[in-house]
N, C-alpha and C positions, 0 to 999 in steps of 0.2 A: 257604233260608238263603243269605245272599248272600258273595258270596266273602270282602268283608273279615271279615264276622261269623268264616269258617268259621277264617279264618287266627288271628284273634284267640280263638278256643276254641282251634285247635294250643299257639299260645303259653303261653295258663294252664294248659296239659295240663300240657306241657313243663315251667314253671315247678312244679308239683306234684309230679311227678316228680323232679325235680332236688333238690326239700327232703323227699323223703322221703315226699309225701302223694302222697293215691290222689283220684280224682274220685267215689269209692265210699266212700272213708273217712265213718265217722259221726260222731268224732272227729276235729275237724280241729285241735284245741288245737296238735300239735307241728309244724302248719305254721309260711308266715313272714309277714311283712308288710315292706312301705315303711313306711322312719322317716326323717323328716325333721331332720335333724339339725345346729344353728344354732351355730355355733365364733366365738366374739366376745372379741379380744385388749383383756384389760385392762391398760393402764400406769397402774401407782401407783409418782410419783415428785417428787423435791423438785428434780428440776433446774432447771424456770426459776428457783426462789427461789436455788437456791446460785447459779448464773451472776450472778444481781443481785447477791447479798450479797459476794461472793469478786471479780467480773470487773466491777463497775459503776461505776466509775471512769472519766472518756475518756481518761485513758491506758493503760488496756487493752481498748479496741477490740479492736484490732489482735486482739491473741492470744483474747480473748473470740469473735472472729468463728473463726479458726481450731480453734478449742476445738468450736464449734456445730456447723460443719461437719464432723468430726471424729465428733459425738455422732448425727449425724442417722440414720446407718443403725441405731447400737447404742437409747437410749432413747426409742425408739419404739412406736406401734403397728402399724406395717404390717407384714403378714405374708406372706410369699412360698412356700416350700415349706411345706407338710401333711404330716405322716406320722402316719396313725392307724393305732390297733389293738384290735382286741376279742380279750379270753381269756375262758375256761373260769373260774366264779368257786369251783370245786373245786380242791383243788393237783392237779396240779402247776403251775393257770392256764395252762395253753396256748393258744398264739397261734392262733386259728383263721382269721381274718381282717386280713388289711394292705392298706389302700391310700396312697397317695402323688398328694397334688394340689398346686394353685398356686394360691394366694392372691391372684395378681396384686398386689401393692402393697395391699391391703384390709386393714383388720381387721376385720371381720366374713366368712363365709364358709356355704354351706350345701351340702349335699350331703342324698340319699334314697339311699341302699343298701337294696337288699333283703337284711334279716336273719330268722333262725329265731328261731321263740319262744322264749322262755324269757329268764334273767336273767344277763347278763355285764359284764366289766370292762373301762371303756374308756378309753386314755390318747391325748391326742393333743398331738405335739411341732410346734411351728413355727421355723421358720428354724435349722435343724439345718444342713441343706449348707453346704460352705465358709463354716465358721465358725470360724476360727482352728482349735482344736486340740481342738475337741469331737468325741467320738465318739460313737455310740448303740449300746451294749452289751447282750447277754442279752434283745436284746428278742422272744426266741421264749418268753420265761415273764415273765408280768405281775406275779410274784411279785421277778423279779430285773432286769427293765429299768433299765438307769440311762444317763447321761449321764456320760462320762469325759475326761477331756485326756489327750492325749500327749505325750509329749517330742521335742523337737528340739533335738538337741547340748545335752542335760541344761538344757532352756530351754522354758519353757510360752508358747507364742506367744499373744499378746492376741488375744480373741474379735472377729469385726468385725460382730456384729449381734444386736439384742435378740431371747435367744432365751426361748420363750414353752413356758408346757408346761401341762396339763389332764389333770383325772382323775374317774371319776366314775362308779357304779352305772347300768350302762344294762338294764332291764326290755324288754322287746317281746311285745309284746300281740297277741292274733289276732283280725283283723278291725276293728282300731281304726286311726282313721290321729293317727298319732302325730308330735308336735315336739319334741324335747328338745333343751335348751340346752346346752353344754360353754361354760366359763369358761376359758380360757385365761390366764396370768400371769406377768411376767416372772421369768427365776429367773438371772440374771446381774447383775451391777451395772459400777458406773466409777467411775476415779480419774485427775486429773491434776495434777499437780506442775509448779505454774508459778516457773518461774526465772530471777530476778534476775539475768542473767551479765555485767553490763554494765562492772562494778567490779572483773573480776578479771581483769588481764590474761597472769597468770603461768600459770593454767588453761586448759590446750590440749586437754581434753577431758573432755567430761563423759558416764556413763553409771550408767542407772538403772533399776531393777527393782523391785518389787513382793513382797509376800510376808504369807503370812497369812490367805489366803482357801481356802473349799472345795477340791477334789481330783476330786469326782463329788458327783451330784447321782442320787439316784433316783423315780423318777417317779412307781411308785405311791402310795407314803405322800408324797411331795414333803420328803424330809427331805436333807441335805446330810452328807458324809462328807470329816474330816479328815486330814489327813496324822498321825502321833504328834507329839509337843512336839518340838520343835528338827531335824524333817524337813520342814516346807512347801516345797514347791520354789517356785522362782524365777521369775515372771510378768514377761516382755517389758514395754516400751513404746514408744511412737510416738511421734519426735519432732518436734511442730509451733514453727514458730522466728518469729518478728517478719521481715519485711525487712531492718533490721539486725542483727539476730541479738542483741541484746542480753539480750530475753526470750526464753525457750525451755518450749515446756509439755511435759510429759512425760505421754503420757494413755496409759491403756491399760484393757481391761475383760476383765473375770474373774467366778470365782464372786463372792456374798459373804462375806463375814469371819466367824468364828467370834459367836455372838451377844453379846451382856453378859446379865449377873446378869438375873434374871427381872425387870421391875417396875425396870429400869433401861439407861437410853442408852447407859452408860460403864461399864465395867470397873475395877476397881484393879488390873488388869495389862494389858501391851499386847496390843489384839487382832491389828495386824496393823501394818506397817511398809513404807518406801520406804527404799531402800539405794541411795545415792550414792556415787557413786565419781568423783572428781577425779583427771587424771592432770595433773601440775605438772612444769611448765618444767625445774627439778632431776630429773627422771627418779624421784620420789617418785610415790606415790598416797594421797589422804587419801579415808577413809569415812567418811560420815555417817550414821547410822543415824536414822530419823526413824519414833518408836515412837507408833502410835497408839489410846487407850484405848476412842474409840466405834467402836460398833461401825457395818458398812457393813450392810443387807439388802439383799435383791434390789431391781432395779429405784433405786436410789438411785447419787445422784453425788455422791464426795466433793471439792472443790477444796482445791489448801493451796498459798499463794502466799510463800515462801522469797527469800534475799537470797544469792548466793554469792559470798565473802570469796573476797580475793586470797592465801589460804592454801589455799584447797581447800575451806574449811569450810561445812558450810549452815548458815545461819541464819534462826531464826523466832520473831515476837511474839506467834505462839499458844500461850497456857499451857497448854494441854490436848494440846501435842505434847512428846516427851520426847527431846533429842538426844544422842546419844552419837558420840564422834570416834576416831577412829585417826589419825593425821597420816601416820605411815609405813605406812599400811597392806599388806599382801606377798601376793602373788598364795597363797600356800602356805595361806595361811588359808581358804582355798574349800572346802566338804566334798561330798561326795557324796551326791545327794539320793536316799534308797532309801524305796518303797513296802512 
């Protein structure tokens, strides 16, 4: 026997030993095998059409280029961090196996892990790190893994990347060499709120928030969790401006929005809303509330392109927005957002 040979029998000893099996076993079913395993990030999204329909005018260049660039790390497919996991598909689904790779900029990805036979549950999250205010919680049971935001100074800071999540029955076979596919999909969306500021000179400042969309997101059924009625907390955004500052977009990316009615786009009540606030020359503040009935899914970008009045007020020619004003609006009106 020649040396390499002899070393490469040690190793499958080894490997045998470490899953449990014997080189004597008659029975080798509860050994493991290499599974080749193929992670390919699907984006399903309408954002070049909304950019044309909303920003395709040439005098919104300008803020349509800022807008893109802005979008490019969030509605994408490229995936940078991995973090996968197999459970036990008995409860309590315990986590038996985690690893953590890099994508490199890819969407597609593959990895071969040596697994044990038998049949388990596999969820795998992409571009989780340093992502605004997402957390990955419970993920030591495949039964309560989820996706959460935290709060900063009672403010949900806007996500800064399409983050992608996958789930799926993974079977392993003994003695078969195996490829399984995981689908990966985006489970975030985006909004940005382009504004007219050019006409209002009495408004010395303007700030804007978001409100309306998920809370957490859990990973194995892929279902999304709300705040109660009249608690969503308050979603940051980012303000991109013109060189003269005349237009200003308000973008920022979050869960999705609560759905509409089955078998429909739209709601008869607001799904989710942009809350403007104007502070005016007079040491006033006017609110706009800008209440919207379709709903937003994952992976989807909403644009809404508004005029701001030299009263503070927003205004808009989409009938399918609904505005409501306070002109004196009072800081005392703020509630406290409780889970």
């Amino acid at each position: 026997m020649s040396f390499r040979n002899y070393i490469n029998l040690l190793l499958c000893g080894a490997a045998l030993l470490f899953t449990g099996c014997s080189l004597v076993d008659e029975d080798l079913s509860d050994c493991g095998s290499n599974v080749l395993l193929h992670y390919r990030l699907r984006l399903v999204t309408n954002a070049p059409a909304e950019l044309d329909s909303q920003l395709g005018d040439a005098e919104d260049a300008e803020i349509r280029q800022r807008l893109t660039e802005y979008l490019e790390d969030i509605i994408t497919d490229q995936g940078h961090d991995l973090d996968l996991s197999l459970y036990d598909t008995v409860p309590p689904m315990s986590r038996f196996k985690h690893t953590a790779d890099n994508m490199n900029g890819s969407s597609e990805w593959s990895i071969a892990p040596y697994l044990p036979v038998g049949t388990f549950w596999h969820t795998a999250v992409a571009n989780l790190q340093s992502n605004g205010s997402l957390v990955l919680e419970e993920a030591e049971s495949g039964a309560e893994v989820r996706i959460v935001q935290s709060l900063e100074d009672g403010m949900v800071r806007p996500q800064t990347a399409g983050l992608y999540t996958g789930r799926r029955e993974l079977p392993v076979l003994y003695g078969v060499n195996q490829e399984e596919e995981v689908l990966l999909y985006m489970a975030n969306s985006a909004t940005a709120l382009v504004v007219d500021q050019s006409q209002a000179p009495s408004v010395l400042s303007v700030n804007v928030k978001v409100s309306g969309f998920a809370t957490e997101f859990h990973v194995s059924d892929s279902t999304y969790v709300f705040a109660p009625e009249g608690k969503d907390p308050l979603v940051d955004t980012d303000v991109l401006a013109t060189r003269d500052g005349g237009t200003v977009c308000y973008a920022s990316a979050h869960f999705p929005s609560h759905p509409a009615e089955k078998g429909s786009k739209a709601s008869a009540s607001p799904l989710w809303k942009w809350i403007v606030h104007a502070k005016m020359a007079d040491g006033t503040t006017t609110e706009s509330v800008l209440e919207i009935s379709q709903e937003l899914p994952n992976g989807y970008l909403k644009i809404l392109k508004v005029k701001l009045l030299d009263n503070g007020v927003v205004a808009t020619s989409e009938p399918l927005v609904g505005v409501s004003v306070t002109l004196d609006w009072k800081t005392g009106n703020e509630f406290e957002i409780e889970f």
